[in-house]
C-alpha positions in Angstrom: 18.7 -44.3 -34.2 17.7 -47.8 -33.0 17.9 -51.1 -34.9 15.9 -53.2 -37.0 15.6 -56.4 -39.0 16.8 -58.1 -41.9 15.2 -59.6 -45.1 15.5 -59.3 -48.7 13.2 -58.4 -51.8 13.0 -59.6 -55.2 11.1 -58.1 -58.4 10.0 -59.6 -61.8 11.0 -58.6 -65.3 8.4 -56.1 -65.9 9.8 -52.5 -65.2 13.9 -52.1 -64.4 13.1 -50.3 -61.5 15.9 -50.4 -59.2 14.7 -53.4 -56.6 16.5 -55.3 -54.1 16.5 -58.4 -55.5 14.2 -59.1 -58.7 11.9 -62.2 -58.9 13.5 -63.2 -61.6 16.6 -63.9 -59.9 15.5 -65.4 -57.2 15.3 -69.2 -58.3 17.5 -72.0 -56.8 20.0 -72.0 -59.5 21.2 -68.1 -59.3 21.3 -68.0 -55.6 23.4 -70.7 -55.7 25.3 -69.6 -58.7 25.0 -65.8 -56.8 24.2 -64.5 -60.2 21.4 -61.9 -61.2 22.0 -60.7 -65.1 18.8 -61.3 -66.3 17.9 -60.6 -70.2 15.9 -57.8 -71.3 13.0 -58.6 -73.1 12.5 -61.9 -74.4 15.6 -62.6 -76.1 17.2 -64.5 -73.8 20.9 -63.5 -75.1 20.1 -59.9 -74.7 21.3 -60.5 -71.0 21.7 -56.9 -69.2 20.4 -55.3 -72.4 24.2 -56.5 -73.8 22.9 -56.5 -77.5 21.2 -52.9 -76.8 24.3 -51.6 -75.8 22.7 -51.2 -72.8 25.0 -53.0 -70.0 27.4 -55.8 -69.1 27.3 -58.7 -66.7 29.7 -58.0 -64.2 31.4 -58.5 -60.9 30.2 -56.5 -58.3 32.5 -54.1 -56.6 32.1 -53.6 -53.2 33.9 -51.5 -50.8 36.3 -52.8 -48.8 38.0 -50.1 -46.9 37.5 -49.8 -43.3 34.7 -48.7 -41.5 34.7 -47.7 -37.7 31.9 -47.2 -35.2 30.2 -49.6 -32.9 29.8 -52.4 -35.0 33.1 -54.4 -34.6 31.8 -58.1 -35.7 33.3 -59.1 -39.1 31.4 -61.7 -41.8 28.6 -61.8 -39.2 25.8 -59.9 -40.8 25.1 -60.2 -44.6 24.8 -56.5 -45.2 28.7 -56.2 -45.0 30.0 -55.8 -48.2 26.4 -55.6 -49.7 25.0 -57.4 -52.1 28.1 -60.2 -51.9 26.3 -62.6 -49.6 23.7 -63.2 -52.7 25.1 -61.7 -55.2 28.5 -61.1 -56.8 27.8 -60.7 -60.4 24.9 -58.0 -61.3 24.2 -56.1 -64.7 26.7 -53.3 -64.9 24.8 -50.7 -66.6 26.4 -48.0 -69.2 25.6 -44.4 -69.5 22.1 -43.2 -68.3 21.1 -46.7 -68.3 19.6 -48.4 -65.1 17.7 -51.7 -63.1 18.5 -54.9 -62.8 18.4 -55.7 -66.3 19.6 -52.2 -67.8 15.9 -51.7 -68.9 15.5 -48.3 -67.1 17.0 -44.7 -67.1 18.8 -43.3 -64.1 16.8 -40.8 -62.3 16.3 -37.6 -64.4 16.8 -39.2 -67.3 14.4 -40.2 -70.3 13.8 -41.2 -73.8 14.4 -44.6 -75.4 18.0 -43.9 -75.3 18.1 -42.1 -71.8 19.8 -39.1 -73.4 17.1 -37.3 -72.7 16.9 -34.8 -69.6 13.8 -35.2 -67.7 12.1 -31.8 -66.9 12.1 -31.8 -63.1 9.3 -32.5 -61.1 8.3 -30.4 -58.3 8.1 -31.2 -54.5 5.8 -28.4 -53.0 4.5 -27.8 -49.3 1.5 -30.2 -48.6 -0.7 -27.3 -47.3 -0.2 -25.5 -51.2 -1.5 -28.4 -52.8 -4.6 -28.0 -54.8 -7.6 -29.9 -53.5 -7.5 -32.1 -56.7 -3.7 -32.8 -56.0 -4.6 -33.4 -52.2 -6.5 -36.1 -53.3 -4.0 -37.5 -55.5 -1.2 -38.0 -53.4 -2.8 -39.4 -49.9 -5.2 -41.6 -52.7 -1.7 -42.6 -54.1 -0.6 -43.9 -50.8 -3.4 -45.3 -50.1 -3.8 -47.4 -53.4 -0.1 -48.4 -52.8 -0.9 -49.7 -49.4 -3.7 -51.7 -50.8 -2.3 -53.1 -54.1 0.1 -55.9 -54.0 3.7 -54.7 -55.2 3.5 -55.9 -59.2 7.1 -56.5 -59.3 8.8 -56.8 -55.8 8.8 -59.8 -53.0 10.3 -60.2 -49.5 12.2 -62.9 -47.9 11.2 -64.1 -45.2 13.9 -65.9 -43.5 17.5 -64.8 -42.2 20.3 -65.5 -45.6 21.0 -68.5 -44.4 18.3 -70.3 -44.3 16.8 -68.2 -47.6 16.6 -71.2 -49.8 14.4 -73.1 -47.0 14.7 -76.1 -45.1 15.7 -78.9 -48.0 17.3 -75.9 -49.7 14.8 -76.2 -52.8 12.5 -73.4 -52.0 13.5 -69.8 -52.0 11.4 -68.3 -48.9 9.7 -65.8 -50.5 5.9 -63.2 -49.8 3.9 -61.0 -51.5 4.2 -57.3 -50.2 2.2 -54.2 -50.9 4.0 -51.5 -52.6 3.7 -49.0 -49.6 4.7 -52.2 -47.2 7.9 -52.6 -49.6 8.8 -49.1 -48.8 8.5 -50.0 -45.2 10.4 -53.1 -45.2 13.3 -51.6 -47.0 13.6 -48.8 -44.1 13.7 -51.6 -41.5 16.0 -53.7 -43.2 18.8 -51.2 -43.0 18.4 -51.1 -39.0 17.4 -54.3 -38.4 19.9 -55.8 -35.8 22.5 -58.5 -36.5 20.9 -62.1 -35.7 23.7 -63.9 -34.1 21.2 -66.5 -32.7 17.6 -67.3 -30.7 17.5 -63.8 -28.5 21.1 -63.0 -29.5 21.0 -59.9 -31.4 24.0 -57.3 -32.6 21.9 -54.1 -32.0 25.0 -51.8 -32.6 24.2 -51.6 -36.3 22.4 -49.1 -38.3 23.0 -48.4 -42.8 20.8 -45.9 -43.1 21.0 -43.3 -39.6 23.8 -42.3 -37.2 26.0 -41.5 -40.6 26.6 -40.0 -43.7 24.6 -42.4 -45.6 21.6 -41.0 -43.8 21.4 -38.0 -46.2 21.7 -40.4 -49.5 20.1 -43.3 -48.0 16.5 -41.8 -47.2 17.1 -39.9 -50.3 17.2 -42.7 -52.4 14.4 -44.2 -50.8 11.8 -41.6 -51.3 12.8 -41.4 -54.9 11.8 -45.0 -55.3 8.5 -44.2 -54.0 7.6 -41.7 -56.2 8.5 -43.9 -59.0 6.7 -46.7 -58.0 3.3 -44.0 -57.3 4.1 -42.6 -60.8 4.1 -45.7 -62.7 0.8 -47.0 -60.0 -1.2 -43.7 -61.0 0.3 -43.5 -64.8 1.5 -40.1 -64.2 5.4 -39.2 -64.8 4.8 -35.2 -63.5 3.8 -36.6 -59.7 5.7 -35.4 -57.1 5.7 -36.2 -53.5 5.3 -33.0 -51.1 7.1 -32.0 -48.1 5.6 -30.9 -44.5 7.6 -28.2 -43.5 7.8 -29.2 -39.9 9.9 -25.8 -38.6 6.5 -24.0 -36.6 7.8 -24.5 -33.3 4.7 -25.3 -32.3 2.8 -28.0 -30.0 1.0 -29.3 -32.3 1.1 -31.3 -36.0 -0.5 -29.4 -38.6 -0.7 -32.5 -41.0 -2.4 -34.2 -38.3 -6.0 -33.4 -39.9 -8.3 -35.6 -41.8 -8.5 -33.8 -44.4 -4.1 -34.7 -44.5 -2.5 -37.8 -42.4 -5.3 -37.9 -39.9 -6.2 -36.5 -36.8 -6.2 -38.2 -33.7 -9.5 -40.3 -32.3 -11.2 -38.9 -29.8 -12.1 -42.1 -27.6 -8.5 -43.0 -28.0 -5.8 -40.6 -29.2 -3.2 -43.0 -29.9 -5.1 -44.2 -32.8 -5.9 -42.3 -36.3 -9.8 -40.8 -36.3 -12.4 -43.0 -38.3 -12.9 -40.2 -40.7 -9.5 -40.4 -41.9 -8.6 -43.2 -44.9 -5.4 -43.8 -42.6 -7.7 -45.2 -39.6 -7.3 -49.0 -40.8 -4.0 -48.6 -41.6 -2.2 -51.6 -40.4 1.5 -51.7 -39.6 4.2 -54.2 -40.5 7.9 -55.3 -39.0 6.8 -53.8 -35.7 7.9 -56.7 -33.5 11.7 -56.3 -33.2 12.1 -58.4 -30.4 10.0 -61.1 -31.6 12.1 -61.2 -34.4 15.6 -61.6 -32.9 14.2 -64.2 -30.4 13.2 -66.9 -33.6 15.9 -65.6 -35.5 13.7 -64.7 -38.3 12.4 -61.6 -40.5 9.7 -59.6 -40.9 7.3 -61.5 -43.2 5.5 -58.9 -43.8 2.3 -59.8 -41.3 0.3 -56.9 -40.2 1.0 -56.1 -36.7 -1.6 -53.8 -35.1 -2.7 -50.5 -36.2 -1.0 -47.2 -36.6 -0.3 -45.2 -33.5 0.6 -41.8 -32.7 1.3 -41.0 -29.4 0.0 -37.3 -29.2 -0.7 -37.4 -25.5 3.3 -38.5 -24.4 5.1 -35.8 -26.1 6.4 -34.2 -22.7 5.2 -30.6 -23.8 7.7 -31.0 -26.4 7.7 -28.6 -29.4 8.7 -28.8 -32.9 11.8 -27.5 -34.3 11.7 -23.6 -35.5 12.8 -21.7 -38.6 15.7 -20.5 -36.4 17.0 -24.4 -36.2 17.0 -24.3 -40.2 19.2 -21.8 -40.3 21.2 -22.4 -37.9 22.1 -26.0 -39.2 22.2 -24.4 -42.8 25.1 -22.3 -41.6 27.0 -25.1 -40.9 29.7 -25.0 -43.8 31.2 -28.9 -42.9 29.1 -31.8 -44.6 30.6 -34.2 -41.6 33.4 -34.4 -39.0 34.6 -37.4 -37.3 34.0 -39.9 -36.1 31.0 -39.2 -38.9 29.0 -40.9 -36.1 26.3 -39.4 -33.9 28.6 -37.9 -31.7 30.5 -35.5 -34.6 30.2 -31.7 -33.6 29.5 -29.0 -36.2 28.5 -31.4 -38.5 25.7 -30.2 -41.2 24.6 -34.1 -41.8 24.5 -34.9 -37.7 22.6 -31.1 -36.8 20.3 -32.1 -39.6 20.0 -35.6 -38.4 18.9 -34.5 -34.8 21.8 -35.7 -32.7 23.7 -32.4 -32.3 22.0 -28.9 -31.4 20.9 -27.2 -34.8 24.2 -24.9 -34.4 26.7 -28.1 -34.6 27.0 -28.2 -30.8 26.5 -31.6 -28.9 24.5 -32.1 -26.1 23.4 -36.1 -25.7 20.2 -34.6 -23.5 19.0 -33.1 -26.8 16.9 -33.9 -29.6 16.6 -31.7 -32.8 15.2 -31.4 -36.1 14.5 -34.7 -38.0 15.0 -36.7 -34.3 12.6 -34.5 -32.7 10.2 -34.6 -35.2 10.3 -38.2 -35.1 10.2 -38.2 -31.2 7.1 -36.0 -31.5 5.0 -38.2 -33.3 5.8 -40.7 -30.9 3.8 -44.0 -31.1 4.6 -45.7 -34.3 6.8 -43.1 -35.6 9.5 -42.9 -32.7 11.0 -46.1 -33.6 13.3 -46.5 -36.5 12.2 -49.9 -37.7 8.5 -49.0 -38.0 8.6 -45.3 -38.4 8.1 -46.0 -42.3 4.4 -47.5 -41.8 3.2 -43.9 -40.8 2.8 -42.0 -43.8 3.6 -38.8 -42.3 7.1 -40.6 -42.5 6.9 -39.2 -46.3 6.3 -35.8 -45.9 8.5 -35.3 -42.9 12.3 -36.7 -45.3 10.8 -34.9 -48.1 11.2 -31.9 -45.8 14.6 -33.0 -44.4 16.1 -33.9 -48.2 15.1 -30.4 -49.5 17.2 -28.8 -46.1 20.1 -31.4 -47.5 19.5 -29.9 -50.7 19.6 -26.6 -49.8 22.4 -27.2 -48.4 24.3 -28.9 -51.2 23.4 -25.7 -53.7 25.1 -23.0 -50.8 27.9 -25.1 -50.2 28.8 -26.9 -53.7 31.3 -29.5 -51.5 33.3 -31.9 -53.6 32.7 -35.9 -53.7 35.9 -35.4 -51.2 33.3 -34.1 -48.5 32.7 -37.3 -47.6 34.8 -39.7 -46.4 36.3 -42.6 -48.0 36.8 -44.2 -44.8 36.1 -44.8 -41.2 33.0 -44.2 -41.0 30.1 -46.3 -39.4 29.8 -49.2 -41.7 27.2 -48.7 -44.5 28.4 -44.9 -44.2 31.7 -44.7 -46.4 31.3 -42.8 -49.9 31.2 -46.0 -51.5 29.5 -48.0 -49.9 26.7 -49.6 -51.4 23.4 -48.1 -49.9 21.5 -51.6 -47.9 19.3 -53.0 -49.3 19.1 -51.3 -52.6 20.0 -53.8 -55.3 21.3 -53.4 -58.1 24.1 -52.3 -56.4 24.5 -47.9 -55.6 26.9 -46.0 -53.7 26.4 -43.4 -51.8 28.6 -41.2 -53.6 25.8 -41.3 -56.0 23.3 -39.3 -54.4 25.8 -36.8 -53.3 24.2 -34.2 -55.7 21.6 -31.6 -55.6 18.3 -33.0 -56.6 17.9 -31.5 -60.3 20.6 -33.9 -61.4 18.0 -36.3 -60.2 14.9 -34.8 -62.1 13.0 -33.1 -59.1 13.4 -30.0 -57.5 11.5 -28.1 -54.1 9.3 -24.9 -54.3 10.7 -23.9 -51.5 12.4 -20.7 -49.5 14.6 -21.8 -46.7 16.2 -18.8 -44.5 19.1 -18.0 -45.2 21.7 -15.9 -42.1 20.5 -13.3 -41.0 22.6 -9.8 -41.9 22.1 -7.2 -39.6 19.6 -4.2 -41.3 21.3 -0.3 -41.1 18.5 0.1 -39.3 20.1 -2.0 -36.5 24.0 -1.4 -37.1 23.8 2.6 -37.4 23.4 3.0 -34.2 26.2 0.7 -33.2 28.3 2.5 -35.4 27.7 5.4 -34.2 28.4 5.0 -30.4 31.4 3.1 -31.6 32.4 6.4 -33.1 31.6 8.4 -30.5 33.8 6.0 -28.1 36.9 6.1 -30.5 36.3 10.3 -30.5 36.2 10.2 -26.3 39.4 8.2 -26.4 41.5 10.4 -29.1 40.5 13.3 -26.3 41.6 11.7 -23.5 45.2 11.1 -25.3 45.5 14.6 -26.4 44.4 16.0 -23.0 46.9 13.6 -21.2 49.7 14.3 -23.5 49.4 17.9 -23.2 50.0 17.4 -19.2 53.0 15.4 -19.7 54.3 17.9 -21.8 54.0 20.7 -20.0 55.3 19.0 -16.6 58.2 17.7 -18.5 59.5 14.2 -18.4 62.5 12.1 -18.6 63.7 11.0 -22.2 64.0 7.1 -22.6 67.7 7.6 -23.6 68.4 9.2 -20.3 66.9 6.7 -17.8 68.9 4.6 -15.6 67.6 1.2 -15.6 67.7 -1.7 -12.6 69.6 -4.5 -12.5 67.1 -6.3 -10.2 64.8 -8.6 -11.5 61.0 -8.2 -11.4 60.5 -10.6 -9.1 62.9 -9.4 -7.1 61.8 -6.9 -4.0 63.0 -3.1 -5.0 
């Protein structure tokens, strides 16, 4: 997928929700010092929770094996070796323990202690939802859109210039909660600013990799913390659009679910959806890379979905699910978007649904993307359309599915070579403190959520359709044993030469008799 921008978040005490960077790290003195162990509560010597038991402030381990793809610049871009550009001591926390500060419990965990296994929630199909629990979620993202993130900031400016001009003021904006979510998305595609209208576009953390399974993963169960804690209720779970109709058309693209389209102007959401005014943020890539700078989170121009320049293209079918589920491989090198009977890359879109490769084709999580079109067909603003929820929701519980047939070992992935941002243990950009993406390499009720879901599974031929095989087969084999009799019973009865009596030629086969 294509490229994006960079920029950097921050988040106050409050919650230990795993941030990029927390407000309360971002002052002069730790981003010079490039430390972020902040205390936990108001003792200030109960630094990572440390007289809790909770964590340690540590150094931050980051991988350093090599990585391979297109991206062959070294100390260029500050995502290499994430977080060490701003950070190379973080809180280290111990056991279920999590955030910045070691004030939170790892997904699926609960309790005071975090020894507590949370009962899962569950991710149904948006078309089962209840009316009441319609509302909920699409009044969820709507309140997140609207209220100002409680916790989290963006940076404005490229990591150089971060502390601002007289290198006194930390270049820092409010966000919304939703526009968060956005802004992490394009920061992991965001190109590499080398200067004014010099950008590094062969770059991508979070597509075109293994990472993109763990990566988009991660990032919708951040969401659907931050909507739990904005609506005060632990059971919510985000649903999935099952996207696999084959059809022409988007059955979430209603008013009474993402909106329909307008009628004076398809490309834009109808006025009787709550999505109409929707404004999008880090649209303007180009912009960006030309003044060197971020996306400040500025609204951009409204959503768009391009209905009318689809190309009569369809969306994947339930035969494309199965097909990629078959695939028994979790990736094959170069772990790139070229791989071949690669689960990760089928699922991905850039290989046929059965592994094969063909660069003229787009499928499954690609196509639905491409489908969309308009806002949703390029990586570093697909996030602002919130059909972008239901639609990974859809492609985790495939790379879920997948995880419970298959069981693969950490080992599945590789250590090494892939794409950078893409080996096992590399930490997932921008996601601070830091996590790998070995991590996330398990099947989602380790991570306290689950799908109510069916996906197909190969199809085994019914008697109904093998008996009949079987028994022309049969009848074949019978013809044959008759013909062998029939012919031996000739050859005995005309006699023949014993092998033991024949006189063989000394000429060679090639040789004229």
């Amino acid at each position: 997928m294509g490229p994006l921008r960079w920029g950097l978040l921050l988040c106050c005490l409050g919650h230990g929700i795993w941030a990029q960077f927390p407000r309360v790290c971002m002052t002069v003195d730790n981003l010079l010092s490039k430390e972020c162990c902040p205390p936990l509560g108001a003792e200030l010597a109960n630094v990572c929770g440390s007289r809790e038991g909770r964590g340690q402030c540590t150094e931050v381990q980051a991988d350093t094996r090599p990585w391979s793809g297109p991206y062959v610049l070294r100390n260029q871009d500050d995502r290499e070796r994430w977080p060490r550009k701003f950070f190379n001591r973080t809180c280290k926390c111990t056991g279920n323990f999590a955030g910045y500060n070691c004030g939170d419990c790892k997904f699926g965990w609960i309790g005071p202690n975090c020894d507590q296994k949370k009962p899962p929630v569950v991710r149904r199909n948006i078309h089962s939802l209840s009316p009441q629990e319609r509302e909920q979620f699409l009044g969820a993202l709507d309140l997140a859109k609207n209220a100002t993130h409680p916790d989290y900031v963006i940076t404005t400016q490229h990591w150089l210039g971060l502390l601002g001009p007289n290198g006194t003021e930390p270049q820092i904006a409010n966000c919304s909660i939703y526009d968060f979510f956005v802004w992490l998305h394009y920061y992991s595609v965001r190109d590499t600013l080398l200067g004014p209208g010099r950008p590094y576009k062969a770059i991508d953390f979070s597509h075109q990799g293994p990472a993109f399974v763990t990566w988009h993963r991660y990032h919708l169960l951040w969401l659907e913390r931050d909507l739990q804690r904005l609506i005060s209720n632990e059971s919510f779970a985000l649903p999935y659009w099952d996207f696999a109709t084959g059809r022409n058309e988007c059955d979430v693209c209603t008013d009474q679910l993402l909106g329909a389209a307008r009628p004076d102007d398809p490309t834009l959401i109808s006025q009787n959806s709550r999505f109409a005014n929707w404004e999008i943020v880090c649209d303007s890539l180009d912009d960006y890379n030309r003044r060197v700078t971020l996306c400040n989170g500025t609204y951009e121009g409204l959503l768009r979905r391009n209905q009318v320049g689809r190309n009569n293209e369809t969306l994947p079918t339930l035969k494309d699910i199965q097909d990629c589920l078959s695939l028994n491989q979790f990736d094959n090198p170069p772990f790139f978007q070229n791989s071949t009977f690669s689960f990760r890359n089928a699922l991905e879109g850039f290989d046929r649904a059965d592994g094969t490769l063909d660069s003229q084709v787009m499928s499954l999580h690609n196509l639905v993307h491409s489908f969309l079109n308009g806002t949703s067909a390029l990586p570093h603003s697909a996030a602002n359309d919130p059909i972008f929820v239901v639609l990974h929701c859809f492609t985790d519980a495939i790379f879920d599915e997948w995880m419970k047939r298959f069981n693969p070992s950490a080992d599945a992935w590789p250590q090494e070579l892939a794409p950078i941002g893409h080996n096992r243990m590399y930490n997932m950009v921008p996601f601070f403190p830091p996590v790998t993406n070995e991590e996330f390499f398990l099947t989602a009720d380790q991570l306290g959520y689950s799908y109510a879901i069916d996906l197909p599974v190969e199809e085994t031929p019914s008697w109904t359709t093998t008996l009949p095989v079987v028994v022309g087969m049969l009848v074949i084999l019978v013809g044959l044993f008759t013909l062998l009799a029939f012919l031996q019973y000739r050859r005995l009865r005309r006699g023949y030469t014993p092998l033991m009596e024949t006189h063989l030629s000394n000429k060679r086969y090639t040789e004229e008799a």
